[in-house]
The first five atom37 places (N, CA, C, CB, O) and aatype in JSON, in Angstrom:
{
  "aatype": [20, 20, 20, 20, 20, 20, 20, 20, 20, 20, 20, 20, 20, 20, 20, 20, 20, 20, 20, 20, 20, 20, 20, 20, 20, 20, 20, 20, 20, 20, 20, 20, 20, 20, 20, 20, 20, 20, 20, 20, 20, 20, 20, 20, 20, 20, 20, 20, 20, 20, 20, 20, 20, 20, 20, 20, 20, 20, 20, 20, 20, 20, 20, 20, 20, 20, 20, 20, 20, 20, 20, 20, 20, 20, 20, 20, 20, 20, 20, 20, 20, 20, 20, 20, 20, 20, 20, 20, 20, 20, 20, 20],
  "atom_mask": [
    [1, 1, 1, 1, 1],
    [1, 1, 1, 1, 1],
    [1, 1, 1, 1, 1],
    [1, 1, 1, 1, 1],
    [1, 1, 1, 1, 1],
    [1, 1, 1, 1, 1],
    [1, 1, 1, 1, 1],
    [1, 1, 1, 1, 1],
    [1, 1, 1, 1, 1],
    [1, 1, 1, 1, 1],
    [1, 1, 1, 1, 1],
    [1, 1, 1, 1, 1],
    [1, 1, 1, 1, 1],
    [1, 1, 1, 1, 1],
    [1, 1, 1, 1, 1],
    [1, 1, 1, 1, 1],
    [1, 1, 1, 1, 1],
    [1, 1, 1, 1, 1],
    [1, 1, 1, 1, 1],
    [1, 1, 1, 1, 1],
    [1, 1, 1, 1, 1],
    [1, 1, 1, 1, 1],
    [1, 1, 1, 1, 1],
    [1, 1, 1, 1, 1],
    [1, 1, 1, 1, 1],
    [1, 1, 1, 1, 1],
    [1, 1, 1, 1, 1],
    [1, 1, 1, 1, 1],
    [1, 1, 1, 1, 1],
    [1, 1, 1, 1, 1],
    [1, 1, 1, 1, 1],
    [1, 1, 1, 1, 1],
    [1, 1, 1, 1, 1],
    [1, 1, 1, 1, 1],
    [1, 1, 1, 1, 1],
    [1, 1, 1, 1, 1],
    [1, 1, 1, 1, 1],
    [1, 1, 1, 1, 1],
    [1, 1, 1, 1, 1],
    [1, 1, 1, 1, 1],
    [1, 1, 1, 1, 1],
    [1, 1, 1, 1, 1],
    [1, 1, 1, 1, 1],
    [1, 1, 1, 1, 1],
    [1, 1, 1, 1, 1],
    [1, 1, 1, 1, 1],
    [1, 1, 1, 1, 1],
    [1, 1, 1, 1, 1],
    [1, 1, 1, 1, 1],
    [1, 1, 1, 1, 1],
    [1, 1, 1, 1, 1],
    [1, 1, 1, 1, 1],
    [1, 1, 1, 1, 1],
    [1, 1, 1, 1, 1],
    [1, 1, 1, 1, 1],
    [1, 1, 1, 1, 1],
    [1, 1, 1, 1, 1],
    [1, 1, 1, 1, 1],
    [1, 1, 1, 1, 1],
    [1, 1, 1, 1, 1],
    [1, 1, 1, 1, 1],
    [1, 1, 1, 1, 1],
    [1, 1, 1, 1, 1],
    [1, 1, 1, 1, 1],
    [1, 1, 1, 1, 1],
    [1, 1, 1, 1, 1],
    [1, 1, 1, 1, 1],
    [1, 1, 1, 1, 1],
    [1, 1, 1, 1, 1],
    [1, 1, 1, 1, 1],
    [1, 1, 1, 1, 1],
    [1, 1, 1, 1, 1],
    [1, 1, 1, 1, 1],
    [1, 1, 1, 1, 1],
    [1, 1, 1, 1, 1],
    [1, 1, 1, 1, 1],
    [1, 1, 1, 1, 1],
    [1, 1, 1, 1, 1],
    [1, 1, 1, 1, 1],
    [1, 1, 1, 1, 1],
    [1, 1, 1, 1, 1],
    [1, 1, 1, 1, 1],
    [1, 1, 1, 1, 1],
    [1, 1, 1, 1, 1],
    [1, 1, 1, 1, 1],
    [1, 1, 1, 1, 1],
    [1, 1, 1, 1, 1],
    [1, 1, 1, 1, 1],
    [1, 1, 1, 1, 1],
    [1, 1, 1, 1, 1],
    [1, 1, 1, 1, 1],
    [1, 1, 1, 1, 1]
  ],
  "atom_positions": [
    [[7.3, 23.33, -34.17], [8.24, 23.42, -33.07], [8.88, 24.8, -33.05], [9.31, 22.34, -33.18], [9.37, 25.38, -34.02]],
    [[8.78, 25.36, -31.45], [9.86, 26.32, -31.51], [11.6, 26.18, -31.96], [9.8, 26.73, -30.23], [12.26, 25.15, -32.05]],
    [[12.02, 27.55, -32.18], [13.12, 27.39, -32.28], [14.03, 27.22, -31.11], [13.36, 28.19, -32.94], [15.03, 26.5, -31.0]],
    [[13.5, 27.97, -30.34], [14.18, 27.91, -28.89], [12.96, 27.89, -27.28], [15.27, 29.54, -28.89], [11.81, 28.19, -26.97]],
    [[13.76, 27.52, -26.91], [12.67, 26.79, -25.34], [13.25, 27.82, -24.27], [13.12, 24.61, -24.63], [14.39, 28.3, -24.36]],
    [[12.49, 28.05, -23.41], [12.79, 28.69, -22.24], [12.47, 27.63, -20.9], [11.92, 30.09, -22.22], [11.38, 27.24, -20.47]],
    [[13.74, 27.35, -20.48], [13.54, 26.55, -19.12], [13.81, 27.07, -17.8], [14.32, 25.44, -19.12], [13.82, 26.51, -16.7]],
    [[14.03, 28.29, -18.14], [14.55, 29.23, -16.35], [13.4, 28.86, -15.74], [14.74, 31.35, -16.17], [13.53, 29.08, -14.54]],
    [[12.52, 28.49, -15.95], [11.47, 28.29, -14.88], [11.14, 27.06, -14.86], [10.27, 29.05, -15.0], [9.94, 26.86, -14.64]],
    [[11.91, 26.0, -15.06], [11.85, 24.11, -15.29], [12.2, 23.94, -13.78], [13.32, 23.13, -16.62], [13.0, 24.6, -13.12]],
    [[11.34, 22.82, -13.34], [11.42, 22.33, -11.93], [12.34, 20.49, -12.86], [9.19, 22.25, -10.8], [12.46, 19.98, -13.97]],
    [[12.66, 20.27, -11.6], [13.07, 18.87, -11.75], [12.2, 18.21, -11.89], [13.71, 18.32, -10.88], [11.11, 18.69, -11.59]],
    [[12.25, 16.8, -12.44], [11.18, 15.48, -11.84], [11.64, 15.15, -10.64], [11.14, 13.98, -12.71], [12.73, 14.71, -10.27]],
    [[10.55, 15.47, -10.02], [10.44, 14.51, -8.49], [10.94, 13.22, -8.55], [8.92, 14.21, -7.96], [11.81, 12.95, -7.73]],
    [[10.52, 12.18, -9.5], [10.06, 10.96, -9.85], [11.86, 10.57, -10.2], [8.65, 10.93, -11.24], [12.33, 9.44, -10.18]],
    [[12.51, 11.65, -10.46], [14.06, 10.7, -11.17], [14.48, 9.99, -10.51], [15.37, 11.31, -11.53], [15.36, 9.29, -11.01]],
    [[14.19, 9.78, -9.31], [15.35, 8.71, -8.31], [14.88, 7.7, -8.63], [15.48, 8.71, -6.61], [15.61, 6.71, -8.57]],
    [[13.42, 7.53, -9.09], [12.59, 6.37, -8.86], [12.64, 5.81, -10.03], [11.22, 6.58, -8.39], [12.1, 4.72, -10.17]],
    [[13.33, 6.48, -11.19], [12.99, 5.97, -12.7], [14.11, 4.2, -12.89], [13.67, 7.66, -14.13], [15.11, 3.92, -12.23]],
    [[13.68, 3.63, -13.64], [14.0, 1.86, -13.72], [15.44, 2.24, -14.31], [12.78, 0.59, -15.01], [15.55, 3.39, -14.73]],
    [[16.51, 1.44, -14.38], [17.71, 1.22, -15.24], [17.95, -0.36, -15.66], [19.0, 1.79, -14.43], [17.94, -1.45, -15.1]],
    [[18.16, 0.15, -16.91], [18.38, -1.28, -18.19], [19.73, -1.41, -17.72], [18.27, -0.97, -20.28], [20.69, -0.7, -17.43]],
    [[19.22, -3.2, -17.79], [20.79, -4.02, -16.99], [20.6, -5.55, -18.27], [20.46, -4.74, -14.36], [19.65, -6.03, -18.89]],
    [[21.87, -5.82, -18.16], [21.5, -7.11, -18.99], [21.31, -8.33, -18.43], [22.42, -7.41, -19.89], [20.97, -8.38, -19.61]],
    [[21.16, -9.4, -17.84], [20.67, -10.39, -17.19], [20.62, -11.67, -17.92], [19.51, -10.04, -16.76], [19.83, -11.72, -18.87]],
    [[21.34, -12.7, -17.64], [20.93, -14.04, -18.04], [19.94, -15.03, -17.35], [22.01, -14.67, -18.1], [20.25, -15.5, -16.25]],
    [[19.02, -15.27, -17.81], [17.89, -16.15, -16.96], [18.09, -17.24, -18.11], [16.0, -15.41, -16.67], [18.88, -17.04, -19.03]],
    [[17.06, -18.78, -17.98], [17.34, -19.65, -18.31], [16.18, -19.64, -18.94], [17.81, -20.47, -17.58], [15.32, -18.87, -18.51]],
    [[15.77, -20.76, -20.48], [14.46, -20.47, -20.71], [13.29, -20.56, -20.08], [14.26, -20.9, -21.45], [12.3, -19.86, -20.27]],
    [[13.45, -21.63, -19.14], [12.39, -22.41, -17.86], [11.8, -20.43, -17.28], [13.85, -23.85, -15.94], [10.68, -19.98, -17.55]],
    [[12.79, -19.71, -16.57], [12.53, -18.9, -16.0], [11.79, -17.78, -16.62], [13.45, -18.71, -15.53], [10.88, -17.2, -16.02]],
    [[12.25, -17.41, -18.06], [11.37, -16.65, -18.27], [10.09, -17.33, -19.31], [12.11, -15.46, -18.74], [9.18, -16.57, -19.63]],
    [[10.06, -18.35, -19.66], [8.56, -19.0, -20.22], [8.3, -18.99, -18.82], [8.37, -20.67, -21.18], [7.08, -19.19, -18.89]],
    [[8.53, -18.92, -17.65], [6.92, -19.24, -16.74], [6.67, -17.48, -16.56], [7.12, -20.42, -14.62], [5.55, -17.0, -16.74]],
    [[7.83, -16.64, -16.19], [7.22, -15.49, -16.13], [6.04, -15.31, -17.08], [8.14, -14.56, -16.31], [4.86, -15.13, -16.8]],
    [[6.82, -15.44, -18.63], [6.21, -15.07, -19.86], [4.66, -15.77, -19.63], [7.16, -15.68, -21.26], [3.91, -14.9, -20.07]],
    [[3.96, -16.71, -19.24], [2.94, -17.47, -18.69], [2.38, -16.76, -18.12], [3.15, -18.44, -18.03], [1.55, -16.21, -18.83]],
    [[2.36, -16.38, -16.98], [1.9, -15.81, -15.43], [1.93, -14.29, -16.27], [3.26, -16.12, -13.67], [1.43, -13.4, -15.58]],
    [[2.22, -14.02, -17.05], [2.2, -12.23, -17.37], [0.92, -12.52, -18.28], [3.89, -11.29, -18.38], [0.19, -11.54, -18.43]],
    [[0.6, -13.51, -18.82], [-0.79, -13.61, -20.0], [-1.81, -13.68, -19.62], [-0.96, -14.64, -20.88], [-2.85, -13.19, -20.06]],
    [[-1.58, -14.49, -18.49], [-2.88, -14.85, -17.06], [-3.28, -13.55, -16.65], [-2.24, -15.72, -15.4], [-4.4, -13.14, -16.96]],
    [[-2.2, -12.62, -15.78], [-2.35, -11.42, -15.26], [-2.67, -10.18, -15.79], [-1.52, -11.26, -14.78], [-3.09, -9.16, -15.24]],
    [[-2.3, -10.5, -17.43], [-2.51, -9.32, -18.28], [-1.66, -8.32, -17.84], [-3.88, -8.82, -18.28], [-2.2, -7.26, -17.53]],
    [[-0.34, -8.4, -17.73], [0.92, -7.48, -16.89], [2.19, -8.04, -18.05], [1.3, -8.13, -14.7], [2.11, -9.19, -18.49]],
    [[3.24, -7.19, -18.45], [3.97, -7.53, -19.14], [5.33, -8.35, -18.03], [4.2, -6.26, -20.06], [5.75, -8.1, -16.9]],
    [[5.64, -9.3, -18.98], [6.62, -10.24, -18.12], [7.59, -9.46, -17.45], [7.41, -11.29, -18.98], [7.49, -9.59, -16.23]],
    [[8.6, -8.58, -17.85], [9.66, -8.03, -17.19], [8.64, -6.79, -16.34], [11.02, -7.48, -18.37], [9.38, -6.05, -15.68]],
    [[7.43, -6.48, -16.25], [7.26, -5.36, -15.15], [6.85, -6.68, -13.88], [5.7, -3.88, -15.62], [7.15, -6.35, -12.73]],
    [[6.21, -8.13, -14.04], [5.85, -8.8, -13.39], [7.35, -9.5, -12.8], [4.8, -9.5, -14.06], [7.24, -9.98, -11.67]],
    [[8.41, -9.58, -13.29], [9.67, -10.12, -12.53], [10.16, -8.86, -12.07], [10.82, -11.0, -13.43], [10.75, -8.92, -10.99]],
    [[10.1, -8.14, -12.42], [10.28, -6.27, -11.87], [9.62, -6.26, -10.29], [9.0, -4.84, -13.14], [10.1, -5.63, -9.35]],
    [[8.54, -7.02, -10.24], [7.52, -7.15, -8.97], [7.79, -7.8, -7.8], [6.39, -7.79, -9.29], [7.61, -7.63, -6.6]],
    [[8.41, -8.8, -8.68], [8.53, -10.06, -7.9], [9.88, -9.72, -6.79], [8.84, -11.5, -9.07], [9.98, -9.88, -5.57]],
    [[10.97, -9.11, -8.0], [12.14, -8.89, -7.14], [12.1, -8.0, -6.35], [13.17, -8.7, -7.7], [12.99, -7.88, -5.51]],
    [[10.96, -7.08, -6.44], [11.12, -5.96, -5.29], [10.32, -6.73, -3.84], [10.19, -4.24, -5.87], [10.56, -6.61, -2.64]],
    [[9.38, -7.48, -4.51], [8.75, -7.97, -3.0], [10.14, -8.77, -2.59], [7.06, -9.18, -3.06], [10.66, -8.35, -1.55]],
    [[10.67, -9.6, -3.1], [12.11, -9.89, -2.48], [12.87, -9.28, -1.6], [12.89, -9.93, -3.25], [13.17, -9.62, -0.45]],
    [[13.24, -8.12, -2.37], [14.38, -7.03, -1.41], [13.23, -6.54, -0.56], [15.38, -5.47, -2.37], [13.53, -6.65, 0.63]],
    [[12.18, -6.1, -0.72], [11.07, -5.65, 0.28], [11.11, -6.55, 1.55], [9.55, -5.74, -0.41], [11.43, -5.89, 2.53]],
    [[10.89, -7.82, 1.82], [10.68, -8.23, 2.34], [12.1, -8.86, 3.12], [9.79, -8.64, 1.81], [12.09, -9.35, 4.25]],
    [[13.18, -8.74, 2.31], [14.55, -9.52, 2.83], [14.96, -10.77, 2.5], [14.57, -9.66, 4.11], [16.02, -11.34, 2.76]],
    [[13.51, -11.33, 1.57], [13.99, -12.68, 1.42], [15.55, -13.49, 0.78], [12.99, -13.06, 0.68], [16.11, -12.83, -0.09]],
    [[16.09, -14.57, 1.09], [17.03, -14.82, 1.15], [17.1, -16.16, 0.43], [17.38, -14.63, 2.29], [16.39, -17.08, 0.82]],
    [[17.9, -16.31, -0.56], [18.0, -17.63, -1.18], [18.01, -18.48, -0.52], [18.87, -17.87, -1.85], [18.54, -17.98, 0.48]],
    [[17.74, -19.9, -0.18], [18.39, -20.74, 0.29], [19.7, -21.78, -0.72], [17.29, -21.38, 0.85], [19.61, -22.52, -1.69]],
    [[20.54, -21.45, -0.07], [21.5, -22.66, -1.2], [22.26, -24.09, -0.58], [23.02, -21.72, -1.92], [22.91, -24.2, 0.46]],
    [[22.02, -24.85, -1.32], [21.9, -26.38, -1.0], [23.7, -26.29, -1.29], [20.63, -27.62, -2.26], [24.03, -25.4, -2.07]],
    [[24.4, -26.83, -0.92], [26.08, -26.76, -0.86], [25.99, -28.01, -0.78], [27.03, -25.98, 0.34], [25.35, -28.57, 0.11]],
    [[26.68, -28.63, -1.76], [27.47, -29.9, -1.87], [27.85, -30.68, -0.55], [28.73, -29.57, -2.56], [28.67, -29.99, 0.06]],
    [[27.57, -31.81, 0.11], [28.89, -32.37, 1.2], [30.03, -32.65, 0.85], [28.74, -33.54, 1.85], [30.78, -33.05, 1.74]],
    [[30.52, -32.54, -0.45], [32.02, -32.97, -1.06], [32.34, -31.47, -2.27], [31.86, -34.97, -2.14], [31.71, -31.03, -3.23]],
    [[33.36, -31.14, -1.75], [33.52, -30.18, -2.81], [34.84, -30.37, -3.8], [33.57, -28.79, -2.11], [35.79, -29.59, -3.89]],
    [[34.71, -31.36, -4.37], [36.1, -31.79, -5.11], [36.34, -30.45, -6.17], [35.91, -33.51, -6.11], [37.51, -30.28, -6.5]],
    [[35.73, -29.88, -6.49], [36.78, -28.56, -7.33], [36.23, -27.48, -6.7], [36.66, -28.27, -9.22], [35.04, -27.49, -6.35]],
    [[37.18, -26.25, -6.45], [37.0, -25.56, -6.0], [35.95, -24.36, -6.47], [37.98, -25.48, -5.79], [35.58, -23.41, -5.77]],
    [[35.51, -24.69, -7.97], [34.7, -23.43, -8.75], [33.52, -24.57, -9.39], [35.85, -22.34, -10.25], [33.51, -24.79, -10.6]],
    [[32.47, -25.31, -8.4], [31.74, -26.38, -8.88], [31.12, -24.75, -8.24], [31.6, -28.32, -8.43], [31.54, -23.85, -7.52]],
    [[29.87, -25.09, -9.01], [28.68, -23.98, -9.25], [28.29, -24.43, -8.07], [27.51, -23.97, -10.59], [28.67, -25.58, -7.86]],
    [[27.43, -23.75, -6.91], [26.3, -23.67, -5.86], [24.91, -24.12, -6.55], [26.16, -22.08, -5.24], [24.96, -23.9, -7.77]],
    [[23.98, -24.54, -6.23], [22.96, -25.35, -6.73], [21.88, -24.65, -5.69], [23.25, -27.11, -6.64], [21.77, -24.94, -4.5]],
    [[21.12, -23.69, -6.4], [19.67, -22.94, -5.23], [18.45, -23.22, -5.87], [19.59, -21.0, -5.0], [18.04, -23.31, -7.03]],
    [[18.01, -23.32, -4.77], [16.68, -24.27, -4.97], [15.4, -22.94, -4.79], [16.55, -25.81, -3.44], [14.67, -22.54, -3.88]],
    [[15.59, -22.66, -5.88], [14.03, -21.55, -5.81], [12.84, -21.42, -5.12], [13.35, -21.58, -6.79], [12.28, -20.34, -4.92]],
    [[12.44, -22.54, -4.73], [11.25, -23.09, -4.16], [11.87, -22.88, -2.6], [10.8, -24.81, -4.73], [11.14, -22.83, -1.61]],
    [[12.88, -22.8, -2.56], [13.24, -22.73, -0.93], [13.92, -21.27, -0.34], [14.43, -23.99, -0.6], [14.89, -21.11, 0.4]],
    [[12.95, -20.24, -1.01], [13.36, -18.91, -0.8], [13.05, -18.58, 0.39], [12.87, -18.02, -1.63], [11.85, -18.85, 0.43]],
    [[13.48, -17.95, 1.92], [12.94, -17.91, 2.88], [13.18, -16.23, 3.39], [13.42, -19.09, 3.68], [14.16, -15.49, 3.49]],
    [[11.76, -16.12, 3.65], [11.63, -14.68, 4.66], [12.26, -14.99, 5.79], [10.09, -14.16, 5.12], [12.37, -16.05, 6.4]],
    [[12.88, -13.29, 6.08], [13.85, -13.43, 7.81], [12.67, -13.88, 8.35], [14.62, -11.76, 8.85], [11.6, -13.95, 7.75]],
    [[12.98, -14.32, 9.96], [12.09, -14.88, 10.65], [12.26, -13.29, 11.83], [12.52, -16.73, 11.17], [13.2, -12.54, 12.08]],
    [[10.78, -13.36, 12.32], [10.22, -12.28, 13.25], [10.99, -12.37, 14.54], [8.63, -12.45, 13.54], [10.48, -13.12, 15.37]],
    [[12.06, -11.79, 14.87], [12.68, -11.87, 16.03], [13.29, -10.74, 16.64], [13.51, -12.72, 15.92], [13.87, -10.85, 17.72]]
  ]
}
């Protein structure tokens, strides 16, 4: 190794806007054993394959659907979303 580097002539990375940031996240075990599944099949590591998934999400706009109680006897009862009922905007 040199002792000293010369960078007066260093360009930026293009690529920095685009680089990933570590976040911490709670998922449940159900959620990530099926990722962890579907990444062995695909031969893709689990967090770049939920990495995928959520961008086709925001890509596309999709929108949770959430099932709301008809009785809400406490005011901080958890919302209950039904995964399976994720829906793309509609073409209008």
């Amino acid at each position: 190794m040199k002792k000293n580097y010369d960078f007066s002539n260093a360009v930026r990375n293009p690529y920095a806007k685009r680089l990933k940031r570590q976040l911490t996240i709670r998922l449940d075990e159900q959620t990530i054993g099926y990722f962890q599944g579907l990444s062995r099949e695909m031969s893709l590591p689990y967090q770049t394959l939920m990495n995928m998934y959520l961008r086709d999400c925001a890509e596309s706009r999709m929108r949770p659907h959430w099932a709301v109680a008809s009785t809400m006897k406490r005011a901080n009862k958890p919302l209950k979303l039904s995964a399976s009922r994720l829906r793309r905007p509609s073409a209008a």
